[in-house]
SEGU-15073 format. One record per residue: residue number from 0; x, y, z of N, C-alpha, C in turn; residue in three letters. Coordinates in Angstrom, 3 decimals. Example, Ala and Ser with C-alpha at 12.3 -4.5 7.8 and 13.67 -1.06 7.14 Angstrom:
# SEGU-15073
ATOM | nr | n_X | n_Y | n_Z | ca_X | ca_Y | ca_Z | c_X | c_Y | c_Z | rest
ATOM | 0 | 13.190 | -5.690 | 7.800 | 12.300 | -4.500 | 7.800 | 13.200 | -3.300 | 7.800 | ALA
ATOM | 1 | 12.850 | -2.250 | 7.080 | 13.670 | -1.060 | 7.140 | 12.900 | 0.030 | 7.870 | SER
END
This chain:
# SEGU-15073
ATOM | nr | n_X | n_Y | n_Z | ca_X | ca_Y | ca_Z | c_X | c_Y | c_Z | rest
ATOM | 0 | 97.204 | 243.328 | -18.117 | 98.110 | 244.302 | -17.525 | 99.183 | 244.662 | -18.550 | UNK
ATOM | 1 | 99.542 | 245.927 | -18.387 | 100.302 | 246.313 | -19.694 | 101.714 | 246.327 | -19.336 | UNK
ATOM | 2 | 102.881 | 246.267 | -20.320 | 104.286 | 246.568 | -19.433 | 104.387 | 247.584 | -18.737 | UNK
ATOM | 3 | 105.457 | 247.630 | -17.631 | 106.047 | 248.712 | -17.215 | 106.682 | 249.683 | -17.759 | UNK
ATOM | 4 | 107.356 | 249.234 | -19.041 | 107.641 | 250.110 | -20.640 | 106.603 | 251.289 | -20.883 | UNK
ATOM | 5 | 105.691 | 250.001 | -21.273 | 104.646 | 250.785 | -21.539 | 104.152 | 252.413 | -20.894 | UNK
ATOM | 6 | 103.953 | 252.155 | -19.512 | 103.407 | 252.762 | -18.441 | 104.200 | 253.595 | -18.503 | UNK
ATOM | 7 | 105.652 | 253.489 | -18.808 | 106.788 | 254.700 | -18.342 | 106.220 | 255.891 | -19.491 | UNK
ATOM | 8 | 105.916 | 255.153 | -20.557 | 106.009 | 256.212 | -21.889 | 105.307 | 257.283 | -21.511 | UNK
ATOM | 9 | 104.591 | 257.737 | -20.558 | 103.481 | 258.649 | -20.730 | 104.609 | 259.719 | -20.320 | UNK
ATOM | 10 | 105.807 | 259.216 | -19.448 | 106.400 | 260.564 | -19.090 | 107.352 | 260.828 | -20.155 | UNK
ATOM | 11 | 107.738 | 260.409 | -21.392 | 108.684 | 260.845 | -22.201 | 108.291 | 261.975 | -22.964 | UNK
ATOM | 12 | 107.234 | 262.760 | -23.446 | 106.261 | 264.175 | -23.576 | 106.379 | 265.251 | -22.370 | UNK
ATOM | 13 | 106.976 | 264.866 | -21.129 | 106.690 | 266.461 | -20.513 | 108.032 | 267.119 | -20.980 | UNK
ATOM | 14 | 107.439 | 268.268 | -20.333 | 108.254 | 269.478 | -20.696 | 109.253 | 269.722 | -19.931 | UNK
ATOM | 15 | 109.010 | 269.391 | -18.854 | 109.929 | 269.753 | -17.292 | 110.871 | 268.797 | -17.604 | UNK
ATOM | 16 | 112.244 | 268.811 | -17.028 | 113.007 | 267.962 | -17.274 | 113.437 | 267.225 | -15.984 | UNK
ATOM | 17 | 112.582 | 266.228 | -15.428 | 112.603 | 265.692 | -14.568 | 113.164 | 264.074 | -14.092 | UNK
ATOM | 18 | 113.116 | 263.047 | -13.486 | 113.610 | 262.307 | -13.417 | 112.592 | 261.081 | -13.937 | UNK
ATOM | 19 | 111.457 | 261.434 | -13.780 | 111.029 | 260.424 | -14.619 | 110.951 | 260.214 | -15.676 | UNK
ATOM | 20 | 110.896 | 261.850 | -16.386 | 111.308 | 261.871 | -17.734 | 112.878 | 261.777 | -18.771 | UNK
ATOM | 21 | 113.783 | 261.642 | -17.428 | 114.810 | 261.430 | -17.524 | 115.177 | 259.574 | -17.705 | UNK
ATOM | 22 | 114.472 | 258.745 | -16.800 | 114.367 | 257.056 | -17.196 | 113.582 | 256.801 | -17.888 | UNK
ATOM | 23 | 112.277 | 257.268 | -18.709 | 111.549 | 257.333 | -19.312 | 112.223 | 257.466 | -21.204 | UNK
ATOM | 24 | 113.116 | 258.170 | -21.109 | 113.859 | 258.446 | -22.326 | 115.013 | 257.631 | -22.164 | UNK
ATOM | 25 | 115.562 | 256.918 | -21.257 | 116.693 | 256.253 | -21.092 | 116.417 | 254.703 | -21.781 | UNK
ATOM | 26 | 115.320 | 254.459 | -20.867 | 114.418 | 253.437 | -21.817 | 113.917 | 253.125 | -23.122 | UNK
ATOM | 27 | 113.246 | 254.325 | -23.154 | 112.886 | 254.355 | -24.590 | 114.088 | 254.145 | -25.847 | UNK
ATOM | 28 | 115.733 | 254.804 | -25.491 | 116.745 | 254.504 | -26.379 | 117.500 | 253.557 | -26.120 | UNK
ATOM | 29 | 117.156 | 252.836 | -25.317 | 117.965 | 251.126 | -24.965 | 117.048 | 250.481 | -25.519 | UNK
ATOM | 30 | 118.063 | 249.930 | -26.476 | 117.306 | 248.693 | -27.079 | 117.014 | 247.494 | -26.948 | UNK
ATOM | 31 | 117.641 | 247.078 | -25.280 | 117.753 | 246.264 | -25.085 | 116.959 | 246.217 | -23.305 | UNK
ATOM | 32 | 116.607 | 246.997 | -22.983 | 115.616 | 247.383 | -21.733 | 114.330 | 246.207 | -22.141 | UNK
ATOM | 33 | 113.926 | 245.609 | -21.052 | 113.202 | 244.397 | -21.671 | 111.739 | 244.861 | -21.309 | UNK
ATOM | 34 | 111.335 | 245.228 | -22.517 | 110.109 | 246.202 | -22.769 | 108.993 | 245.557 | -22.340 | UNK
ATOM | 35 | 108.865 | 244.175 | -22.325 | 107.446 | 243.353 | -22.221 | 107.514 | 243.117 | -20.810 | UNK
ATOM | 36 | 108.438 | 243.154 | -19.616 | 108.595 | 242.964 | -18.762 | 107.448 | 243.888 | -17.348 | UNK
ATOM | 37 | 106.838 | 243.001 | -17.049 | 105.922 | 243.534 | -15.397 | 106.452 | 243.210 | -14.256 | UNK
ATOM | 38 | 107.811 | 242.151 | -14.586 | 107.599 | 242.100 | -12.726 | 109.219 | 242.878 | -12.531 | UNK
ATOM | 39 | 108.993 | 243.058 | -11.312 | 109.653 | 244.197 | -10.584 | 111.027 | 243.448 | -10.309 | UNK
ATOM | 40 | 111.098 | 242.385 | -10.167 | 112.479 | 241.628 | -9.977 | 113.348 | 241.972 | -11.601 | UNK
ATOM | 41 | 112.565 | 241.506 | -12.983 | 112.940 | 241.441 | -13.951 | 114.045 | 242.847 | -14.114 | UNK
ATOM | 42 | 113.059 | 243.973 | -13.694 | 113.529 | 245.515 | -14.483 | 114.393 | 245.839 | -13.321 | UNK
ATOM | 43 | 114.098 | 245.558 | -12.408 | 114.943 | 245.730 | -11.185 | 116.314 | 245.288 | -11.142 | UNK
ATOM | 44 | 116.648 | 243.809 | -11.362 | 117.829 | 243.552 | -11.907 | 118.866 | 244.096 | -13.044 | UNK
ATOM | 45 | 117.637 | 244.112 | -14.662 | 118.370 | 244.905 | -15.777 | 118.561 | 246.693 | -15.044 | UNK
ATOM | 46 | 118.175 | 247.312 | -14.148 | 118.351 | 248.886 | -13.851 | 119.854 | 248.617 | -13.206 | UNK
ATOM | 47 | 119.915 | 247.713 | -12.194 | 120.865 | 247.549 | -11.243 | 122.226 | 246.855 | -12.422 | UNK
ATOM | 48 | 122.166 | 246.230 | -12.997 | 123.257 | 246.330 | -13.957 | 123.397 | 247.360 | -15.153 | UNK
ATOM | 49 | 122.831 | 248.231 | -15.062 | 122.831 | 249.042 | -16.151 | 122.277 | 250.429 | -16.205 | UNK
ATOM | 50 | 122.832 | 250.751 | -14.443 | 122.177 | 252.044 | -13.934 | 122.197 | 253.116 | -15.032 | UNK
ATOM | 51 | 121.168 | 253.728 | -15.619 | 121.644 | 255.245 | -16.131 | 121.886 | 256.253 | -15.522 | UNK
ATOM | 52 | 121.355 | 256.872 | -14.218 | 121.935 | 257.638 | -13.554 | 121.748 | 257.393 | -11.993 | UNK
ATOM | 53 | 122.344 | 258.136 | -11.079 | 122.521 | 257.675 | -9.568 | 121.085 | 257.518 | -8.755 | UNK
ATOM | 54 | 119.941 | 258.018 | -9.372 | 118.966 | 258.301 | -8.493 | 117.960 | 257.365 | -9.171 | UNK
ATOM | 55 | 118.171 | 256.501 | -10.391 | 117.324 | 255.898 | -11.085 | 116.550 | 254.547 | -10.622 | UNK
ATOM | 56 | 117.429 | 254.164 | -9.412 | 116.742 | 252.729 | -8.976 | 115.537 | 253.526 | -7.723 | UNK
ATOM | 57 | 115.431 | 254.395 | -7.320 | 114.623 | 254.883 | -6.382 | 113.553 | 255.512 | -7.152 | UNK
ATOM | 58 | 113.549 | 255.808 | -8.277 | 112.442 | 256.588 | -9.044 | 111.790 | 255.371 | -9.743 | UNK
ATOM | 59 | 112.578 | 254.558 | -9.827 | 111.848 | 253.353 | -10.414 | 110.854 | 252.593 | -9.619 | UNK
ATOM | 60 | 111.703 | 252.438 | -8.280 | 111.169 | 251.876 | -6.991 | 109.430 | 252.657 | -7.400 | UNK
ATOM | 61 | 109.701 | 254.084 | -6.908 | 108.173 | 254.917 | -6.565 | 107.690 | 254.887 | -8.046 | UNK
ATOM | 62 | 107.888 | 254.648 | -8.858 | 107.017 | 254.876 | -9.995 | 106.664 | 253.420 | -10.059 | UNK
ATOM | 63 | 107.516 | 252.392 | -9.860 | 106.833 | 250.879 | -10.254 | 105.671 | 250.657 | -8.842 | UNK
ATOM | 64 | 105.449 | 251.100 | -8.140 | 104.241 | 251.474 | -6.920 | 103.074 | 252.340 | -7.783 | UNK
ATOM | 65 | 103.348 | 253.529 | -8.330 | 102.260 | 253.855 | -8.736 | 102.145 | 253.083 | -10.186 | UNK
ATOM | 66 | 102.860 | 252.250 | -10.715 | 102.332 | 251.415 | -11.286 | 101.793 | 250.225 | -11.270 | UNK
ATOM | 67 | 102.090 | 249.817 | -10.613 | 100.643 | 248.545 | -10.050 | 99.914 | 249.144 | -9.078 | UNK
ATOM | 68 | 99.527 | 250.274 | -8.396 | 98.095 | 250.844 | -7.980 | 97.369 | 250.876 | -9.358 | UNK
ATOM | 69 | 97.776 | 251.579 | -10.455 | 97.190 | 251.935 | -11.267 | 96.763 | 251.055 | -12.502 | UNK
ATOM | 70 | 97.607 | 249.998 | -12.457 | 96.938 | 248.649 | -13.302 | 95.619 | 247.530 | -12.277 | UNK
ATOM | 71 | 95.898 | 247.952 | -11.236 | 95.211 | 247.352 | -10.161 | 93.395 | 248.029 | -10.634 | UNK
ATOM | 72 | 93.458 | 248.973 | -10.875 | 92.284 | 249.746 | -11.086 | 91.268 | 249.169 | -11.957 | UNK
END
C-alpha cells in the first residue's frame, strides 16, 4: 500500500483550482507533512495542528475514503 502523500500527488497537475489541488500542493511544500504516513489517525492529527486552510480536514476526510477504496483494489 502506498502513502497517502503519495496518492494525493496525482491532484497537484490539474488545472482547475480546486481543493484538492489546493492540499495536494500544501503538502507537497511542507517539509515536514509526514509523507510515508497511511494511517488516518497519523495525518489526521499533523492536518489538525497545522490546518492550511478552513475546509482542509473535510477534504481530507473524503479523499482519505477514496483512498483506501482504491488501495483496497
Amino acid at each position: 500500500m502506498r502513502s497517502f502523500y503519495h496518492y494525493m500527488m496525482r491532484y497537484r497537475g490539474n488545472q482547475k483550482q480546486d481543493e484538492e489541488k489546493q492540499l495536494a500542493d500544501w503538502m507537497f511544500e511542507d517539509h515536514s507533512f509526514p509523507k510515508q504516513a497511511k494511517s488516518y489517525d497519523e495525518i489526521s492529527s499533523y492536518l489538525e495542528w497545522n490546518i492550511p486552510f478552513p475546509s482542509a480536514l473535510s477534504v481530507f476526510d473524503r479523499l482519505y475514503d477514496a483512498y483506501l477504496i482504491e488501495e483496497d483494489e
